[in-house]
Residue frames as a rotation matrix with the C-alpha (Angstrom) as fourth column:
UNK 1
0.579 0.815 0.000 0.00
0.815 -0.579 0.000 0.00
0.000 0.000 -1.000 0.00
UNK 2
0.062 -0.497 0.865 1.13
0.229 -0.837 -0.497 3.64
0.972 0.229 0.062 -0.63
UNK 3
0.311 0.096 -0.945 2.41
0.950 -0.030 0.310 5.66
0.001 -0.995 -0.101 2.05
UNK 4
0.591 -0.102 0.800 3.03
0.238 -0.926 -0.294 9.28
0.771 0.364 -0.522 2.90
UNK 5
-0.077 -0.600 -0.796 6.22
0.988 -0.156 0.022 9.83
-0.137 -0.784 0.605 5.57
UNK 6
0.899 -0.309 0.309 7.12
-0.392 -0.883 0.259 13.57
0.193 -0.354 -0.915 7.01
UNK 7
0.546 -0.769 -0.333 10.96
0.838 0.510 0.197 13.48
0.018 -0.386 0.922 6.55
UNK 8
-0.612 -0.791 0.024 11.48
0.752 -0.591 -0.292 17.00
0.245 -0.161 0.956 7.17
UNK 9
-0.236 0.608 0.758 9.83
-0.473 -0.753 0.457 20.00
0.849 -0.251 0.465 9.06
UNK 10
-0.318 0.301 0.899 7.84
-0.911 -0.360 -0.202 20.16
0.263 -0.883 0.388 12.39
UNK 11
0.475 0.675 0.564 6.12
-0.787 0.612 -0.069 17.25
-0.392 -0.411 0.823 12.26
UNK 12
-0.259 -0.609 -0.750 9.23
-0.784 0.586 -0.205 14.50
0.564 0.535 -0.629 10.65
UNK 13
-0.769 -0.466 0.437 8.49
-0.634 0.645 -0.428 11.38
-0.082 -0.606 -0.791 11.46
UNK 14
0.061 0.994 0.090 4.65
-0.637 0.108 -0.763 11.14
-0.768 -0.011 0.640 10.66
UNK 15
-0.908 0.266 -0.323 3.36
-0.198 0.408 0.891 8.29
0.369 0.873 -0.318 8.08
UNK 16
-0.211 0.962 -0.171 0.32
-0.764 -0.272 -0.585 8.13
-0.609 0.007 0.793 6.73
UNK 17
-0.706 0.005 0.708 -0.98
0.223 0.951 0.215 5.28
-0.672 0.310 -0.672 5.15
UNK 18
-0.593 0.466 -0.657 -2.99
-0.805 -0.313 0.504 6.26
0.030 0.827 0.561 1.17
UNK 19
-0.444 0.639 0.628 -6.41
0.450 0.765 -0.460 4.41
-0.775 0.078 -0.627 1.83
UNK 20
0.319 0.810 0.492 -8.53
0.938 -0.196 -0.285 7.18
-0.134 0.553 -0.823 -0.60
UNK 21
0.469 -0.054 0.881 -8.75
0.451 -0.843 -0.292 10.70
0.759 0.535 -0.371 -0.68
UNK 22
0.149 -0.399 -0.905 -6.45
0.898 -0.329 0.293 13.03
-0.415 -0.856 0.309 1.87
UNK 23
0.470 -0.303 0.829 -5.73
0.304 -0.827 -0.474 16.74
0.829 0.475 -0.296 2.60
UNK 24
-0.028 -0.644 -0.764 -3.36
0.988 0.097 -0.118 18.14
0.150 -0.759 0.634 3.99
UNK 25
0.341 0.473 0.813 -3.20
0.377 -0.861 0.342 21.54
0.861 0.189 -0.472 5.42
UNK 26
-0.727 -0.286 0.624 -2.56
-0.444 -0.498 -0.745 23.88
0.524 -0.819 0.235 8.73
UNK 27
-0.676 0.707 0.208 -6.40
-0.426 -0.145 -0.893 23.68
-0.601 -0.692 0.399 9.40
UNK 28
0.139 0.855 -0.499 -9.47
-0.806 -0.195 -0.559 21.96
-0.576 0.480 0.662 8.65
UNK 29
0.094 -0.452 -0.887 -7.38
-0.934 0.268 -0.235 18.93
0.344 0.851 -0.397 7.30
UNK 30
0.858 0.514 0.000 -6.82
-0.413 0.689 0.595 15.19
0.306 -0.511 0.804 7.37
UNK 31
0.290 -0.952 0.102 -3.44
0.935 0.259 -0.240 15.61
0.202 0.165 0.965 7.89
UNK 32
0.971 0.180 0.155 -3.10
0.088 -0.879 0.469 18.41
0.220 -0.442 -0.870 9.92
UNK 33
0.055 -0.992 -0.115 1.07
0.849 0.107 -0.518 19.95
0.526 -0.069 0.848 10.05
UNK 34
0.648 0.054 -0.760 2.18
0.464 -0.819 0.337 22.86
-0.604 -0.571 -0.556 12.40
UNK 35
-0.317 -0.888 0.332 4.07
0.880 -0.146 0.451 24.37
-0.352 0.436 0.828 9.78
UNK 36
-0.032 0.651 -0.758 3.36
0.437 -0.673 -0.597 27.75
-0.899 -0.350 -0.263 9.55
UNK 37
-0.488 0.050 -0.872 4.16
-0.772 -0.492 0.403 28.63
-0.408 0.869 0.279 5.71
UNK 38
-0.867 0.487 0.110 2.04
0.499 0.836 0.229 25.45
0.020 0.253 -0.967 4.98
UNK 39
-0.533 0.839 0.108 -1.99
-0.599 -0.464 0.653 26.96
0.598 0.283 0.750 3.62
UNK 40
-0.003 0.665 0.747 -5.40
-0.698 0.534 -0.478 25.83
-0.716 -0.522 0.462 6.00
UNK 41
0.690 0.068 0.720 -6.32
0.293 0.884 -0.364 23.24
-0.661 0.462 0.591 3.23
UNK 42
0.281 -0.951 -0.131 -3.09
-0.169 -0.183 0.968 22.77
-0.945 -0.250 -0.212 1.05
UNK 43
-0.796 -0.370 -0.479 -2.44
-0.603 0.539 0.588 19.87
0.041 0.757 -0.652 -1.19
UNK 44
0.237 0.888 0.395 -4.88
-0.861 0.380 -0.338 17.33
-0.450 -0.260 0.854 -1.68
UNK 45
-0.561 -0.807 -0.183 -3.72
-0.821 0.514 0.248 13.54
-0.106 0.290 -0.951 -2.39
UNK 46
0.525 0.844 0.105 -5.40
-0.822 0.536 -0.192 10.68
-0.218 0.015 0.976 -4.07
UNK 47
-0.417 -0.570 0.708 -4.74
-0.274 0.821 0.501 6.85
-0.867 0.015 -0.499 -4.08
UNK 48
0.452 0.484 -0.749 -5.83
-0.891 0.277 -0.359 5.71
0.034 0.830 0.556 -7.82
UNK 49
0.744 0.073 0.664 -5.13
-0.203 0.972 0.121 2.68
-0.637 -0.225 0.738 -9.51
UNK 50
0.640 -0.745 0.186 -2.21
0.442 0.159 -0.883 3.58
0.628 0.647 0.431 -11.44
UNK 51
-0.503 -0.858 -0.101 -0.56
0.607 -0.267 -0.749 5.53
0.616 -0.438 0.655 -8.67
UNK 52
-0.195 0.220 -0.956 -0.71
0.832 -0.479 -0.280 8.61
-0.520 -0.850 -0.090 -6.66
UNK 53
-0.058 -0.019 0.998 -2.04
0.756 -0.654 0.032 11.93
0.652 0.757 0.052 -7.73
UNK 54
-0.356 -0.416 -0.837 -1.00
0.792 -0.610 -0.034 15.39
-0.496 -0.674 0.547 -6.08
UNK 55
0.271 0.781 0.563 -3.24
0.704 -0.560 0.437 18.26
0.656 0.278 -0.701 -6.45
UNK 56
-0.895 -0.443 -0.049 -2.51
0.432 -0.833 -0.346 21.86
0.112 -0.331 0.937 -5.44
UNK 57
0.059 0.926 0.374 -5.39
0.983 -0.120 0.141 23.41
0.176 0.359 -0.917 -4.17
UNK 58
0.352 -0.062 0.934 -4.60
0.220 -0.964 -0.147 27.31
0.910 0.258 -0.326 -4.58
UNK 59
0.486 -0.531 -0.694 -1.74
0.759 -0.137 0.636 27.49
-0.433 -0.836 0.336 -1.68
UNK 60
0.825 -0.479 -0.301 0.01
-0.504 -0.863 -0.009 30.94
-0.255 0.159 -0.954 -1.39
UNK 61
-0.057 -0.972 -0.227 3.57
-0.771 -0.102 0.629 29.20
-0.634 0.211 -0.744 -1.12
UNK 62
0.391 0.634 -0.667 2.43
-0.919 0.227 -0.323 26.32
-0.054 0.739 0.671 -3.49
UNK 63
0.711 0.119 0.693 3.35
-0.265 0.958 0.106 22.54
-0.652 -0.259 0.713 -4.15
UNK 64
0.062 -0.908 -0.415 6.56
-0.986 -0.121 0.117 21.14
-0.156 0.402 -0.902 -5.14
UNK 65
0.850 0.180 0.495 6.92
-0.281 0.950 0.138 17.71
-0.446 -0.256 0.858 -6.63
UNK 66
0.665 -0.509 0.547 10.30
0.732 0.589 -0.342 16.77
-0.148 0.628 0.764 -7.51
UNK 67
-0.334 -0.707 -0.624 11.48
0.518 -0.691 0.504 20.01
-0.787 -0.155 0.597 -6.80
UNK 68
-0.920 0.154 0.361 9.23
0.166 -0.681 0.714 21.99
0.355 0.716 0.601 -9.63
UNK 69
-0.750 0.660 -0.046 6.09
-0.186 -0.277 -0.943 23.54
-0.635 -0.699 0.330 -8.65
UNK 70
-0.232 0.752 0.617 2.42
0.964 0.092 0.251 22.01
0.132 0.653 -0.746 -10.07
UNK 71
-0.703 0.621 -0.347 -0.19
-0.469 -0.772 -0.430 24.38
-0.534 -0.139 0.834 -11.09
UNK 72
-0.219 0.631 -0.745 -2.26
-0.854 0.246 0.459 20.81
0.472 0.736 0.485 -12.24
UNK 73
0.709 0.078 0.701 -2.83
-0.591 0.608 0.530 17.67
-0.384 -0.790 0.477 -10.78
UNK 74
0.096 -0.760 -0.642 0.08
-0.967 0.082 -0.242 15.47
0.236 0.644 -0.727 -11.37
UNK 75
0.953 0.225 -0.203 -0.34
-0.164 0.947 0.276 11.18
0.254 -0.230 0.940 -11.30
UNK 76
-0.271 -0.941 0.203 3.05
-0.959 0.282 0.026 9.78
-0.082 -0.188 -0.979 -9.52
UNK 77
0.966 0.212 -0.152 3.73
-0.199 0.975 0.095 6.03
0.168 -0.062 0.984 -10.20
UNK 78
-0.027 -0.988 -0.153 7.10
0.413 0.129 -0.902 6.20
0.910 -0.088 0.404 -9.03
UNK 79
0.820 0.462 -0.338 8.27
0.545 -0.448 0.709 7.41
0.176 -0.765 -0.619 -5.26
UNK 80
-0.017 -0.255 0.967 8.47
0.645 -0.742 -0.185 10.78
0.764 0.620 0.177 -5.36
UNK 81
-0.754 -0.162 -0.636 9.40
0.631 -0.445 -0.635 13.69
-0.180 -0.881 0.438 -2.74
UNK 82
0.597 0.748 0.288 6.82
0.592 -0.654 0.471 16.71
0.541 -0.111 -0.834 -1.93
UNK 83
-0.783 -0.369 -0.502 7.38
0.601 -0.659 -0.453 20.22
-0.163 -0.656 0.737 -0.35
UNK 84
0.416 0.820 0.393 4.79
0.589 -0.573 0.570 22.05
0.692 -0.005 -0.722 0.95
UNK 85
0.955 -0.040 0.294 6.14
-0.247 -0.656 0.713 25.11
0.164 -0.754 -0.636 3.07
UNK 86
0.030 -0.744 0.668 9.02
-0.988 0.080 0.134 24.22
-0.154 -0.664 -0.732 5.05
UNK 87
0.400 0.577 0.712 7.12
-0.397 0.809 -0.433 20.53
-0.826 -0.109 0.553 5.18
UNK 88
-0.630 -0.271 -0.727 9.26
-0.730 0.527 0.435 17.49
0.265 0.805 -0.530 2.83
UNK 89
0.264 0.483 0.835 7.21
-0.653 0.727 -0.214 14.52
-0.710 -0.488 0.507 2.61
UNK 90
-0.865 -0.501 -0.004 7.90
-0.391 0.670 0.631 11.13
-0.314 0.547 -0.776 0.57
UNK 91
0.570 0.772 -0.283 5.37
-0.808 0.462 -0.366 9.07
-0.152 0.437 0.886 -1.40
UNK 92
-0.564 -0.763 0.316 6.33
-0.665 0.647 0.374 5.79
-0.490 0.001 -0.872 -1.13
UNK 93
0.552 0.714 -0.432 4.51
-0.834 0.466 -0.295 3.61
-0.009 0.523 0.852 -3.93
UNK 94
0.239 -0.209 0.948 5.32
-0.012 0.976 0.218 -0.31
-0.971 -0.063 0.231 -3.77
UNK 95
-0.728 -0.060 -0.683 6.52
-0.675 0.238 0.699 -1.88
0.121 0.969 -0.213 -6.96
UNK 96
0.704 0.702 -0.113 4.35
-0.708 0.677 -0.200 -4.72
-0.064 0.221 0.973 -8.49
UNK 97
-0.273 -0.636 0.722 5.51
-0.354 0.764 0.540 -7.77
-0.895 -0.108 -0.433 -7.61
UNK 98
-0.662 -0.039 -0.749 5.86
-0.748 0.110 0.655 -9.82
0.057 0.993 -0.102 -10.58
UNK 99
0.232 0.967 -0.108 3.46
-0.970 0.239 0.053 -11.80
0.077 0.092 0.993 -12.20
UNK 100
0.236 -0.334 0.913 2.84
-0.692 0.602 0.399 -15.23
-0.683 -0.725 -0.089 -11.17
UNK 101
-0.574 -0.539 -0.616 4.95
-0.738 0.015 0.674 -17.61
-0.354 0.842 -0.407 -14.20
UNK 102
-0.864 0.460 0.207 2.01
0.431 0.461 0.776 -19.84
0.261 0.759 -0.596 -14.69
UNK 103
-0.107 0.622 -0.776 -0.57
-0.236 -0.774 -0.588 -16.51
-0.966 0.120 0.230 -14.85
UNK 104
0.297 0.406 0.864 -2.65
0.927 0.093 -0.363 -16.91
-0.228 0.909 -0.349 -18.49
UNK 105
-0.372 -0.473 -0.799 -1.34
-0.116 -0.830 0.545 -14.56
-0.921 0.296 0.254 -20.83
UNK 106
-0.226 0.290 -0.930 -3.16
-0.970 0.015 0.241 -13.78
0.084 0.957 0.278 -24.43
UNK 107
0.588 0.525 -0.615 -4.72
-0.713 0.696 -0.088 -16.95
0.382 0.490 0.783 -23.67
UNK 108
0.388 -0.894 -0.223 -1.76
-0.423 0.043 -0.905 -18.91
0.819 0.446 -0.362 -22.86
UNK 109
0.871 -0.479 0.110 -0.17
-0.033 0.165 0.986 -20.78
-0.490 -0.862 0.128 -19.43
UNK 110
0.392 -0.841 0.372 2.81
-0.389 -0.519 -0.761 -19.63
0.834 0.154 -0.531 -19.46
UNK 111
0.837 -0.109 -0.536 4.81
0.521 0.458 0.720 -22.23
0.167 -0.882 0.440 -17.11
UNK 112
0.129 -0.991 -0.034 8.54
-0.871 -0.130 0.474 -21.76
-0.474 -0.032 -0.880 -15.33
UNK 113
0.603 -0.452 -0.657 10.90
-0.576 0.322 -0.751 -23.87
0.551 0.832 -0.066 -17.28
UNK 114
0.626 -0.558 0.545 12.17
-0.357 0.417 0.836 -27.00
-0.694 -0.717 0.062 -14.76
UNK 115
0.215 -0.874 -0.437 15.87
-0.972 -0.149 -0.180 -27.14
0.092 0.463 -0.881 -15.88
UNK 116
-0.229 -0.318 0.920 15.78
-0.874 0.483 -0.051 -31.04
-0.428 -0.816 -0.389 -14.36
UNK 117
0.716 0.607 0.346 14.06
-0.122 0.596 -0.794 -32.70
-0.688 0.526 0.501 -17.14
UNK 118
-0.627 -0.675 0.387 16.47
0.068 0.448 0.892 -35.03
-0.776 0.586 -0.235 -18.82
UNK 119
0.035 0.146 -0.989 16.26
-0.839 -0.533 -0.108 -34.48
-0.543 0.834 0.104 -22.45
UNK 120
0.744 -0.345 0.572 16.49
0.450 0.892 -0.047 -36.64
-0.494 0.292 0.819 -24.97
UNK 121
0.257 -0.904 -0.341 20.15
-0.326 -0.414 0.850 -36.15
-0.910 -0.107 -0.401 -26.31
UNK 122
0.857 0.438 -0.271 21.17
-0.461 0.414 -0.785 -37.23
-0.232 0.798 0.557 -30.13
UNK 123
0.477 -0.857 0.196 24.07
0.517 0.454 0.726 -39.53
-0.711 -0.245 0.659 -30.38
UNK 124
0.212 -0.390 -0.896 26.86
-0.254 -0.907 0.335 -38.00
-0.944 0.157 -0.292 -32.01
UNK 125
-0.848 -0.360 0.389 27.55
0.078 0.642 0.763 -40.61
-0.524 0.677 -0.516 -34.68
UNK 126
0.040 0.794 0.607 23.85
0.994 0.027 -0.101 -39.76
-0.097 0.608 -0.788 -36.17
UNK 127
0.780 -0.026 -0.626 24.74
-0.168 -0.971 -0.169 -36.19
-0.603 0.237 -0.761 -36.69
UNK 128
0.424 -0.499 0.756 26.49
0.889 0.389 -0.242 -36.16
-0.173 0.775 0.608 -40.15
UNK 129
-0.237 -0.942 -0.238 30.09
0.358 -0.312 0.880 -34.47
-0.903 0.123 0.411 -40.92
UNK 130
0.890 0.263 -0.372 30.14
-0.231 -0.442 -0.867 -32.31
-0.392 0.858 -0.333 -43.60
UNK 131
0.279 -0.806 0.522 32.54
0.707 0.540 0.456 -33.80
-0.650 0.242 0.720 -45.95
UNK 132
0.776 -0.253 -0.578 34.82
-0.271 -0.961 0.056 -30.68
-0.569 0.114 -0.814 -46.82
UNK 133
-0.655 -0.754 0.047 37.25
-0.346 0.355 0.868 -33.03
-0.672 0.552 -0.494 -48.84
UNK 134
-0.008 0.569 0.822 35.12
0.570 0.678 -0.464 -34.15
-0.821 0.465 -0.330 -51.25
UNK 135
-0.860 -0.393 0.326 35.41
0.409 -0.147 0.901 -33.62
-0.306 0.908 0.287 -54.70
UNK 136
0.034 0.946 -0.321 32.85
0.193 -0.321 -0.927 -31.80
-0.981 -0.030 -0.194 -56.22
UNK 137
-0.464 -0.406 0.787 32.41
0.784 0.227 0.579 -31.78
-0.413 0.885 0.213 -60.11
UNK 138
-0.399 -0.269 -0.877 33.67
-0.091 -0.940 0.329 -28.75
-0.912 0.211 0.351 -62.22
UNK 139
0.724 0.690 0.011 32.00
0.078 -0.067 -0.995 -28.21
-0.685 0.721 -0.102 -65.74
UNK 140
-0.486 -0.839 0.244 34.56
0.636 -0.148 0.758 -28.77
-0.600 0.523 0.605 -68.48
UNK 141
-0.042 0.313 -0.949 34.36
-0.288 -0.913 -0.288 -26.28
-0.957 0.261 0.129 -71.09
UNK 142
0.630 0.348 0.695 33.31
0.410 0.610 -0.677 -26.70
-0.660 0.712 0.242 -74.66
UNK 143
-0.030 -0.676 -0.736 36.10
-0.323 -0.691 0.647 -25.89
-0.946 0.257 -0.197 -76.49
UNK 144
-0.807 -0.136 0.575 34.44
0.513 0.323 0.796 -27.03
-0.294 0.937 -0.191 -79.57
UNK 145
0.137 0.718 -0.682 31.85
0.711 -0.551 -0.437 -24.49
-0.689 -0.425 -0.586 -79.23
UNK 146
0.047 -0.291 0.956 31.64
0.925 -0.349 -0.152 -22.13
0.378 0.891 0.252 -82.24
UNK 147
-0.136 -0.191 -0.972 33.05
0.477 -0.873 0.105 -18.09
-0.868 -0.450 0.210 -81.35
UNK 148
0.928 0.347 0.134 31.75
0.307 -0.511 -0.803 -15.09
-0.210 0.786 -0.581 -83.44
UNK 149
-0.236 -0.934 -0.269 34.65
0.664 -0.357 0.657 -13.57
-0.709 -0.024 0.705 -85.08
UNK 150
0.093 0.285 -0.954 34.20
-0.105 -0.950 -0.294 -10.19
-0.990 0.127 -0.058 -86.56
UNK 151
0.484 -0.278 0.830 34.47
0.867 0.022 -0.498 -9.76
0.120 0.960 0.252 -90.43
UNK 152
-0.533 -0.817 -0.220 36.78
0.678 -0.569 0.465 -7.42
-0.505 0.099 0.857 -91.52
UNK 153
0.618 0.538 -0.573 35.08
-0.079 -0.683 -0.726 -3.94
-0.782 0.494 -0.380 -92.77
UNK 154
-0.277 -0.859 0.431 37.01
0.743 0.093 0.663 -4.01
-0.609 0.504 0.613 -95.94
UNK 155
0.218 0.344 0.913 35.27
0.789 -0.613 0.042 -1.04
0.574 0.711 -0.405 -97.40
UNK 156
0.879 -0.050 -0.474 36.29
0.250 -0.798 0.548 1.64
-0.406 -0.600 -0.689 -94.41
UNK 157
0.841 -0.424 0.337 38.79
-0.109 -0.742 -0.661 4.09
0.531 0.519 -0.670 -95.53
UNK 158
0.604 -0.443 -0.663 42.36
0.695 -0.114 0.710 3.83
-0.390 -0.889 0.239 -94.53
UNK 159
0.849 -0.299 -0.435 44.72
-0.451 -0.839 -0.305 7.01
-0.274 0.455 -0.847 -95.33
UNK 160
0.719 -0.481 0.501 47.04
0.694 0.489 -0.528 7.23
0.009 0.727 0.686 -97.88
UNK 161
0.251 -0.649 -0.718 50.44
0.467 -0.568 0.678 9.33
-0.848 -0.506 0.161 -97.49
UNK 162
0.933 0.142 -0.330 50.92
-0.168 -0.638 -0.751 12.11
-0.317 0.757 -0.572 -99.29
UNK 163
0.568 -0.822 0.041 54.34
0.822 0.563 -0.087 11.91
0.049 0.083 0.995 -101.74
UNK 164
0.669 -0.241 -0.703 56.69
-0.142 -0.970 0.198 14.53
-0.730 -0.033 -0.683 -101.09
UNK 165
0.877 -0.155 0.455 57.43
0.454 -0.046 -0.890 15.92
0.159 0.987 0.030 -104.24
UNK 166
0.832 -0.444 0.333 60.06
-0.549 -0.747 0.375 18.44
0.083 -0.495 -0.865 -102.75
UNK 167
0.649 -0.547 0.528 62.65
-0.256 0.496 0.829 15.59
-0.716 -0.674 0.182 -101.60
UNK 168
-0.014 -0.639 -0.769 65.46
-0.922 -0.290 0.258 14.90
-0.388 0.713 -0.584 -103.69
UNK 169
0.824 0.223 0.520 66.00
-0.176 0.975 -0.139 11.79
-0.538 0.023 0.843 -105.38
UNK 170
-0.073 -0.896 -0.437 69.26
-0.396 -0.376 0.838 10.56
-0.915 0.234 -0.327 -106.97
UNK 171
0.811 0.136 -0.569 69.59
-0.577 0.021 -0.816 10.69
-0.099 0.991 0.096 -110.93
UNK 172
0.395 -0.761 0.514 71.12
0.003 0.561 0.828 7.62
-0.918 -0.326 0.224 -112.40
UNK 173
-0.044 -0.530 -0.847 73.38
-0.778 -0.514 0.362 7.85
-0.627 0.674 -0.390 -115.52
UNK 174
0.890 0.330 -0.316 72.44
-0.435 0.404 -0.804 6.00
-0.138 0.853 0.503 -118.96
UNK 175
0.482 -0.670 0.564 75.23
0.413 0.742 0.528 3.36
-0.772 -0.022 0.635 -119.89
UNK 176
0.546 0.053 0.836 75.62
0.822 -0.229 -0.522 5.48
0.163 0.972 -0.169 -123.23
UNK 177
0.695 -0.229 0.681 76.80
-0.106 -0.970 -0.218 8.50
0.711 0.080 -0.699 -121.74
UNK 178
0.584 -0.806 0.101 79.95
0.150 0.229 0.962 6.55
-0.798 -0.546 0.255 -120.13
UNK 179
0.366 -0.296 -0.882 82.87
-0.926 -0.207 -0.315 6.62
-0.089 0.933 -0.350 -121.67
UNK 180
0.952 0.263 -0.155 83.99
-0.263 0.965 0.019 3.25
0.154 0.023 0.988 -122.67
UNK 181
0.128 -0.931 0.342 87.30
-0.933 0.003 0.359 3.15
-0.335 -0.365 -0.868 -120.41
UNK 182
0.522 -0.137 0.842 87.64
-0.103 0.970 0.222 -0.63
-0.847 -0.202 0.492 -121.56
UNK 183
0.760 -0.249 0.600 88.45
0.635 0.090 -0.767 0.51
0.137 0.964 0.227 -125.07
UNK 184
0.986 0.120 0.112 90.58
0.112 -0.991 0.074 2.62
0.120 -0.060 -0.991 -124.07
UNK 185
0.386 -0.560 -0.733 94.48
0.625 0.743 -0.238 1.78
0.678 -0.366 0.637 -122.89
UNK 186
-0.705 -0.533 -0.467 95.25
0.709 -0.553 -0.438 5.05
-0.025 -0.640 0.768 -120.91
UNK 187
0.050 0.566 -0.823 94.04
0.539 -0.709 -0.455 7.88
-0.841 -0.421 -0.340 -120.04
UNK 188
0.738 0.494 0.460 92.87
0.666 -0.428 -0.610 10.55
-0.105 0.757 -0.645 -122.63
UNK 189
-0.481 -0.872 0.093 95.68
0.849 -0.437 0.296 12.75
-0.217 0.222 0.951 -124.54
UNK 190
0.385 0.503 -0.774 95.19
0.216 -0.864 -0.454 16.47
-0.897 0.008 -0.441 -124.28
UNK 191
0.937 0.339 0.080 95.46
0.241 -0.467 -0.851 18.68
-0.251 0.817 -0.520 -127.21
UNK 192
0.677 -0.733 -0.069 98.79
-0.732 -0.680 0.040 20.15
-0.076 0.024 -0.997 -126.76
UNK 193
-0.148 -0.557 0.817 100.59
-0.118 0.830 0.545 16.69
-0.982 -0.016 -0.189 -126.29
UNK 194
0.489 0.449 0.748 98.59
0.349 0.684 -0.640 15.75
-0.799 0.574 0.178 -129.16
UNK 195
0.973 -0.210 -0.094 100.22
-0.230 -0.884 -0.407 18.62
0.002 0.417 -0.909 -131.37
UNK 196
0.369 -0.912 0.178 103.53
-0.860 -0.263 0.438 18.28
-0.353 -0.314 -0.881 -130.06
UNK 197
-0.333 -0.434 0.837 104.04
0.294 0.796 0.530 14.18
-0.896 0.422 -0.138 -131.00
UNK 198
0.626 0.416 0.660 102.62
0.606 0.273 -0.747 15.33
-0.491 0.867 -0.082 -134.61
UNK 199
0.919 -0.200 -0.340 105.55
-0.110 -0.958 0.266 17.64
-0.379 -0.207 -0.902 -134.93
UNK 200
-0.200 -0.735 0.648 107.85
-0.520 0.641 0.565 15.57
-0.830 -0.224 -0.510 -134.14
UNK 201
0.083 -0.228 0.970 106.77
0.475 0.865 0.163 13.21
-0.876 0.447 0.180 -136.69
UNK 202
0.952 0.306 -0.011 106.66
0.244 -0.779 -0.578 15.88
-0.186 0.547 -0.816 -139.30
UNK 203
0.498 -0.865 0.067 110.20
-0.702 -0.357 0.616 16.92
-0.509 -0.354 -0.785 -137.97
UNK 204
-0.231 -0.828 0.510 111.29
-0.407 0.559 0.723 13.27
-0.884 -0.040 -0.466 -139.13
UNK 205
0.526 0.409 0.746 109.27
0.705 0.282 -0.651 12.30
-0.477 0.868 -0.141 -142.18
UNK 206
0.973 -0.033 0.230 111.01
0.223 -0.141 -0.965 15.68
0.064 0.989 -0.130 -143.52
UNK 207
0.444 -0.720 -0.533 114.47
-0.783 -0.601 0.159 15.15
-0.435 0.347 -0.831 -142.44
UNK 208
-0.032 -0.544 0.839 114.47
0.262 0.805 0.532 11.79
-0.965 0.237 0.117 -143.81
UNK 209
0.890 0.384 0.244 113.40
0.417 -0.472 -0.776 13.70
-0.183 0.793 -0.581 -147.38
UNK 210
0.764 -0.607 -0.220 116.16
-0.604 -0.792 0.087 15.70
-0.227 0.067 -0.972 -146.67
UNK 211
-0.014 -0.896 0.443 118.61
-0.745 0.305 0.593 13.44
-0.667 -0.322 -0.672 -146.32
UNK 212
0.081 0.324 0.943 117.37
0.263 0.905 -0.334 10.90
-0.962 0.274 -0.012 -149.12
């Protein structure tokens, strides 16, 4: 069951036990505190069924839960401090115990789980090895299998180099326009030699004349 302790101010030490509604206050209250910055009817506290709810009811110095001040009712399902005046109190809300483990759920018994029941167990020799050596068989390829092979574009342009006309070429010489050094037995006699040995014979054709 909730509870409401005084754990600070005039009156520390008080619990109240959350049967229904309660107010608290100076005066006039069901929960009466001698605290003098505490309002005649204060705070007002209810026990619901999700928790606790805490209700300012228009106090001058006003109602702190958690250290922030309402100005609404506020539902606690957690325990949670109060300050009213001077006056700390606790809300102490139980947890729910947990639910019992064969409670129906969606329908359901839900049992506990007795770890003591002997299984049945599978021998180990009926649990088959994957055989990681084994061969395993590889598709051979068809290497008689016919491949496209392109055709040759023989009609596509391919470029032709220009000739350079500019470049020299060498000029060979007609067999005709050697002279024929084979007929020959020496080198060619110049003019003047040629003169001079006809002189000479001249010279001797007329001094044999002369002398004949």
């Amino acid at each position: 069951m909730a509870k409401l302790r005084v754990t600070s101010g005039p009156d520390a030490g008080q619990e109240i036990e959350l049967e229904g509604d309660l107010v608290i206050g100076r005066e006039e209250a069901d929960v009466v505190l001698a605290d003098e910055e505490v309002s005649r009817r204060h705070v007002e506290i209810r026990l619901l069924a999700t928790g606790v709810e805490v209700e300012d009811l228009g106090s001058l110095n006003g109602t702190f839960v958690s250290g922030k001040r309402i100005d609404a009712p506020v539902t606690l399902t957690d325990s949670t401090g109060l300050r009213i005046g001077t006056t700390e109190l606790a809300v102490d809300i139980p947890v729910p115990e947990p639910e019992d483990p064969g409670a129906t759920r969606q329908g359901q018994v839900i049992g506990s789980i007795d770890a003591t029941v002997a299984r049945e167990v599978v021998p180990p020799e009926l649990l088959a090895d994957p055989d990681v050596t084994a061969q395993r068989p590889i598709a051979d390829p068809d290497v008689t299998a016919q491949r496209p092979i392109a055709d040759p574009d023989v009609t596509a342009e391919r470029p032709i180099a220009d000739p350079d006309l500019t470049a020299k070429r060498p000029v060979s010489r007609h067999p005709a326009d050697e002279p024929d050094r084979a007929k020959s037995n020496g080198p060619p006699v110049s003019l003047p030699v040629l003169a001079a040995i006809v002189g000479v014979v001249v010279a001797i054709v007329l001094l044999v004349l002369l002398l004949g």
